[in-house]
C-alpha positions as CSV (number, residue, x, y, z in Angstrom):
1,X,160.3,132.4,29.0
2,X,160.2,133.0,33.0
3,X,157.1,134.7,33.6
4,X,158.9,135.9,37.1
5,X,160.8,138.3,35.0
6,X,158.1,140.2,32.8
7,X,156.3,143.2,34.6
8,X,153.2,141.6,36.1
9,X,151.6,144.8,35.1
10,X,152.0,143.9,31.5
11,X,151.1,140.5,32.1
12,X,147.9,141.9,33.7
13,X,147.0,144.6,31.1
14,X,147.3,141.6,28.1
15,X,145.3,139.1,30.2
16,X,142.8,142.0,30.4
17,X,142.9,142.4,26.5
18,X,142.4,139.2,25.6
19,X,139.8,138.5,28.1
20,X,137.7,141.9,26.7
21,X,137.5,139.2,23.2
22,X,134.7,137.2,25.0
23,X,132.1,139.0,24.7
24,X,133.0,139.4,20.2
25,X,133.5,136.1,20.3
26,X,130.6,134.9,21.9
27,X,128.3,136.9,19.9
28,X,129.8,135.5,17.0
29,X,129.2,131.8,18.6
30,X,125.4,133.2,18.3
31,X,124.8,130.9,21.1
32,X,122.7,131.1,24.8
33,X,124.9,132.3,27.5
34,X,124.5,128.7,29.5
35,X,125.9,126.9,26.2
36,X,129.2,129.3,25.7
37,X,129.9,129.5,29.8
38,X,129.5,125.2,29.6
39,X,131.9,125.4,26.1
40,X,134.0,128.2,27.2
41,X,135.2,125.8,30.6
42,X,134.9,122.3,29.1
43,X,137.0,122.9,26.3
44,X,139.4,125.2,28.3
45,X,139.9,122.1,30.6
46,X,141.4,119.9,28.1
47,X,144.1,121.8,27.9
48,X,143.9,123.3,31.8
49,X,144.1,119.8,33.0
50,X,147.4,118.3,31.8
51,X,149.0,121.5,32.9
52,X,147.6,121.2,36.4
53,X,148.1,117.5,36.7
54,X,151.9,118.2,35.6
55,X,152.4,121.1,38.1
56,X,151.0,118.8,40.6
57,X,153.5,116.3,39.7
58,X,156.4,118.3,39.7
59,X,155.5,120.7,42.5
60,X,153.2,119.4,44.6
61,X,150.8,121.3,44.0
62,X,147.8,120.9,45.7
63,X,143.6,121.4,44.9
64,X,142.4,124.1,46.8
65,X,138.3,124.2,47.6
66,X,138.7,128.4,47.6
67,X,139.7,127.7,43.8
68,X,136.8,125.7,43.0
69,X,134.0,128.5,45.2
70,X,136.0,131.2,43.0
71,X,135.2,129.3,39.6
72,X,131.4,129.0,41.4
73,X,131.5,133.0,41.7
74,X,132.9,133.0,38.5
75,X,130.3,131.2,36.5
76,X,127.6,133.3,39.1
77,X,128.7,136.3,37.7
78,X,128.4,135.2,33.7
79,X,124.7,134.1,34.5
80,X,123.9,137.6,36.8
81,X,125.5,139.8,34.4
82,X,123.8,138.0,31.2
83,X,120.0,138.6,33.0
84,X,121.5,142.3,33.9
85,X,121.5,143.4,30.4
86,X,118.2,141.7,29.6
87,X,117.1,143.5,32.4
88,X,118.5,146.9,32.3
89,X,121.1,147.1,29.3
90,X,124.4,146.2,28.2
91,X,125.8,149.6,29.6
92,X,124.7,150.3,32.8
93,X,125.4,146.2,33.6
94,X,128.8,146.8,32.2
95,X,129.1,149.6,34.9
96,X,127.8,147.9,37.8
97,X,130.0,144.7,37.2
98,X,132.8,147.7,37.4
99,X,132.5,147.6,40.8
100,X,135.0,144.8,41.6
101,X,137.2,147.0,41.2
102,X,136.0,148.3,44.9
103,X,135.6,144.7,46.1
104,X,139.2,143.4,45.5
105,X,140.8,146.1,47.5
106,X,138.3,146.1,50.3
107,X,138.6,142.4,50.9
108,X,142.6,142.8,50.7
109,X,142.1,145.8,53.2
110,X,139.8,143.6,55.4
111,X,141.1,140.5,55.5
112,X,144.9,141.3,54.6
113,X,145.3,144.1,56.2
114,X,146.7,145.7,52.8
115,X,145.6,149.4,52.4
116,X,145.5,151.3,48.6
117,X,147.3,154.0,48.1
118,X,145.4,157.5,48.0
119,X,146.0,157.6,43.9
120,X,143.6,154.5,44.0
121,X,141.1,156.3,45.3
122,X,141.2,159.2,43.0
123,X,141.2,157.9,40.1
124,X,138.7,155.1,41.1
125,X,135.2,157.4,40.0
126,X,137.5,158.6,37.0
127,X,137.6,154.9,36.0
128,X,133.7,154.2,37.1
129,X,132.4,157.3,35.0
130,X,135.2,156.5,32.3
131,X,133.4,152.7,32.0
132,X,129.5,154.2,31.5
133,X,130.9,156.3,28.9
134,X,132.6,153.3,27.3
135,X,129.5,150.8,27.9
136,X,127.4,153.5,26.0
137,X,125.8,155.4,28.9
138,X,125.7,158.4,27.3
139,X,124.3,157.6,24.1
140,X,121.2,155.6,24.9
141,X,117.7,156.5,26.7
142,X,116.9,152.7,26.8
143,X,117.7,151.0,30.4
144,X,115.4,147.9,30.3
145,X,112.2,146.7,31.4
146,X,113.8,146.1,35.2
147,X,116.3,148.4,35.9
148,X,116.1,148.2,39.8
149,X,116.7,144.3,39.2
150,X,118.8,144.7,36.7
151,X,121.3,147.2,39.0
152,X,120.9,145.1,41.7
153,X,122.0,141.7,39.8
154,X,124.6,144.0,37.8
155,X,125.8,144.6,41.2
156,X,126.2,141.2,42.3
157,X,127.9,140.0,39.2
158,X,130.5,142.6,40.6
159,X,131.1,142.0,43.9
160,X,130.9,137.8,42.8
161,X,133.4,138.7,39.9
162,X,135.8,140.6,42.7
163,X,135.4,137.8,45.0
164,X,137.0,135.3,42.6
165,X,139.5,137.8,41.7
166,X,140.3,138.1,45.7
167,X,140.2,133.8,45.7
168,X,142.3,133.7,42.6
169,X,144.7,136.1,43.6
170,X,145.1,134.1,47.1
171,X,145.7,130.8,45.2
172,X,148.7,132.1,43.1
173,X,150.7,132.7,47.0
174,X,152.0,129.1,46.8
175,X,153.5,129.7,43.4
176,X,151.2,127.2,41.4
177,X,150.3,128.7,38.2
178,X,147.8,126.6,36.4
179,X,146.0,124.8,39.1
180,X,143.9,127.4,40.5
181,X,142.8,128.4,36.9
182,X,141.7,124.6,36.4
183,X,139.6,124.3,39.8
184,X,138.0,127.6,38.9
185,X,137.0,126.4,35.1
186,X,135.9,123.2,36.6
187,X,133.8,125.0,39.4
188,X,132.6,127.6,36.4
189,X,131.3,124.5,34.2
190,X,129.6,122.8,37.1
191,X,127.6,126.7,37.3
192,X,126.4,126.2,34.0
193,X,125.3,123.1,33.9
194,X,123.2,123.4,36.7
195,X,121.9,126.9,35.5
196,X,121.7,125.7,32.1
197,X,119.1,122.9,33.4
198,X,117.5,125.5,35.8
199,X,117.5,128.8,33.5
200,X,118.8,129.0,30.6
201,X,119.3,125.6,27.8
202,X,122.4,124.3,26.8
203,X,123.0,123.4,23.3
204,X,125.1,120.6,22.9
205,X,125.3,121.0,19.2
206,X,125.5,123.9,18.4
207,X,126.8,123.5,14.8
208,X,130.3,123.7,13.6
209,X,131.0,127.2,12.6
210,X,129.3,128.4,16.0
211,X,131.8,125.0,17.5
212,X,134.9,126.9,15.9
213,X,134.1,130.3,18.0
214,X,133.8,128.9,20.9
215,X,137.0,127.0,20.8
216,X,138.6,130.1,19.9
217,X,136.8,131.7,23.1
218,X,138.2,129.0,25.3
219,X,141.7,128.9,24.1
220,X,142.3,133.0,24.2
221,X,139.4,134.4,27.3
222,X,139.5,131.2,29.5
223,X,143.4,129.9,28.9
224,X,145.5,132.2,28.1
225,X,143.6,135.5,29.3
226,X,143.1,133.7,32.8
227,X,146.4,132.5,33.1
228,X,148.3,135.5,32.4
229,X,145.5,137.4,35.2
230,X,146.8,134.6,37.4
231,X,150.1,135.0,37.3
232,X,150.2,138.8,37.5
233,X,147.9,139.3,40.4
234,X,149.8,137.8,43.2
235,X,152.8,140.3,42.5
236,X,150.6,143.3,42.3
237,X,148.8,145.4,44.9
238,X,145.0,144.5,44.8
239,X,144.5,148.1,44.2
240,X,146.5,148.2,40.9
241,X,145.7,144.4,39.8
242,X,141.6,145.3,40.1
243,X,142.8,149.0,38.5
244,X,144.7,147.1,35.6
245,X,141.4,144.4,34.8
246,X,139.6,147.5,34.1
247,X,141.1,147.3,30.8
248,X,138.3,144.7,30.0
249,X,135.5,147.3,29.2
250,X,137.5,149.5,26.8
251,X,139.1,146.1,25.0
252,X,135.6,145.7,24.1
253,X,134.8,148.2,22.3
254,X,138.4,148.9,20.6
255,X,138.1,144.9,19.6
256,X,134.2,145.5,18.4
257,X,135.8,148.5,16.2
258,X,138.6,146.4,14.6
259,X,136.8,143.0,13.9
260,X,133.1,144.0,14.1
261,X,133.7,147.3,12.4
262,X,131.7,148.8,15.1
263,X,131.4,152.5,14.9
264,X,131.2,154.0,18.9
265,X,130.2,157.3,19.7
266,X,132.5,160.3,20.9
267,X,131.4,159.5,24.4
268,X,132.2,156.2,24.5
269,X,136.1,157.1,22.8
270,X,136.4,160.1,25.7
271,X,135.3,157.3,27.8
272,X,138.0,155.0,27.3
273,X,140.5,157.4,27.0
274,X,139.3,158.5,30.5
275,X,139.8,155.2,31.9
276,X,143.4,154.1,30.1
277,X,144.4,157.8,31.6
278,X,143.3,156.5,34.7
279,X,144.7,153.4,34.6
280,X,148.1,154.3,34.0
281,X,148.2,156.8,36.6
282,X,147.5,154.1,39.0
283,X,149.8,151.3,37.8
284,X,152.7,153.8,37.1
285,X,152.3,155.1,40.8
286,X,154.6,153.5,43.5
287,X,152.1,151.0,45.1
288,X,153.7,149.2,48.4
289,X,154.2,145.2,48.0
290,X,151.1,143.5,48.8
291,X,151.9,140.5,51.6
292,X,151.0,138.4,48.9
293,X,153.7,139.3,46.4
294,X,156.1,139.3,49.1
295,X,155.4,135.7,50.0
296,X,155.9,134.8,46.6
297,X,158.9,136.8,46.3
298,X,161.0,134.5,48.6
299,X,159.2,134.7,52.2
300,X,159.3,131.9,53.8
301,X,155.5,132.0,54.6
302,X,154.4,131.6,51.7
303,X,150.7,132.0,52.7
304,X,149.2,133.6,55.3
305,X,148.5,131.0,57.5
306,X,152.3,130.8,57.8
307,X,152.6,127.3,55.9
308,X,155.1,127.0,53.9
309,X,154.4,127.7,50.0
310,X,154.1,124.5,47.6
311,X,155.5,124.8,44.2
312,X,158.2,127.0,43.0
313,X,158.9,130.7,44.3
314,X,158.4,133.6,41.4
């Protein structure tokens, strides 16, 4: 099937669900952080690979640096927001890696010139406040041993995580589907090997059963999750692609309820029915093109440094 013809806001909202199954999945791995972000890549790349080197072939595709800094960023924010919750607690980290969905927009407003519509804007603290709920903010006293550090590396996880999403965005312009995804899992293995030496100790054995998980993680969160995000964002505003990702959170804990038999609190339910409400408002509203979706569309600038695009048009 032509991804160009299904609703990149669908493709968005199920790369978003599949992606909130990483954080089930790797608790049920019952492995270190360093060891499931080295899995989670390497074994994404054997199948990321072929399907880059085959675009390449057949489009030209080219390896793009940005790609590989955005799978840096990537693996930056899985070791940031890991020490966050040591440091502070699952929920609040959960909330202050939220903020990418600030950071998107405001580098496509900066460097793009692309401006979110007011309805972004509104229901942005709707979707902030409807995440703490969700994360559990409301039900626990407990924030951690650190909380200024953990907030501020919470933070940064953010506004790394939104970075990528900026760089991965940019790669999709030209058309290429599966390359950017591959630089970036290559970039987000090469972060955790060297902050698996440095901080945090891989296992490369982890045991069969804990083996099994993490292929599972790889093939749903790192393939397909990423690749449907990948696709979707370029033909979305930034405002309603970072609006859309907050989906993640909320995934979580309806996924934790359904597999984990998890039992949340009222607060965290009101909380993600806050943020779905918002979340729909925005991607139902009438968002303008961003310049990137238009490039893709059929301009012949497919990028904008005016080059023209490599690989096929959407």
């Amino acid at each position: 099937m032509d991804s160009a013809r299904v609703d990149p806001r669908v493709m968005a909202a199920l790369g978003a669900s599949v992606i909130s199954l990483s954080a089930i999945l790797t608790r049920l791995s019952g492995t270190t952080p360093a060891t499931v972000a080295f899995f989670r890549g390497g074994l994404a790349l054997l199948v990321l690979i072929p399907l880059a080197v085959w675009e390449r072939r057949r489009t030209g595709a080219r390896w793009r640096w940005a790609d590989l800094v955005g799978g840096l960023l990537l693996g930056l924010d899985f070791v940031l927001w890991g020490q966050a919750i040591l440091d502070v607690g699952a929920g609040i980290a959960t909330v202050m890696v939220g903020v990418q969905v600030l950071v998107l927009p405001l580098l496509s407003l900066a460097l793009n010139g692309e401006r979110p519509g007011l309805r972004f804007w509104l229901t942005v603290p709707v979707i902030l406040g409807g995440v703490a709920l969700a994360a559990g903010l409301a039900d626990t006293t407990a924030f951690g041993e650190h909380p200024v550090r953990g907030v501020l590396f919470g933070t940064l996880a953010g506004v790394a995580y939104g970075v990528y999403l900026f760089l991965l965005r940019r790669g999709g312009q030209s058309g290429q589907r599966y390359t950017p995804v591959c630089t970036a899992t290559v970039g987000t293995v090469l972060l955790a090997l060297v902050t698996g030496g440095l901080v945090d100790r891989i296992d490369f054995t982890p045991g069969w059963t804990a083996f099994a998980w993490l292929v599972v993680l790889a093939l749903s969160a790192q393939v397909l999750g990423w690749l449907l995000i990948a696709n979707a964002l370029p033909r979305l505003s930034s405002s309603v692609g970072a609006t859309l990702l907050m989906i993640q959170p909320v995934g979580a804990v309806l996924f934790g309820m359904l597999l984990l038999r998890e039992r949340p609190g009222t607060w965290q339910l009101v909380g993600c029915a806050a943020v779905v409400a918002a979340v729909w408002v925005t991607a139902m509203s009438r968002q303008p093109r961003s310049s990137s979706a238009s490039a893709v569309a059929g301009s012949p600038a497919g990028d904008p440094a005016g080059h023209q695009p490599v690989g096929s048009a959407r």
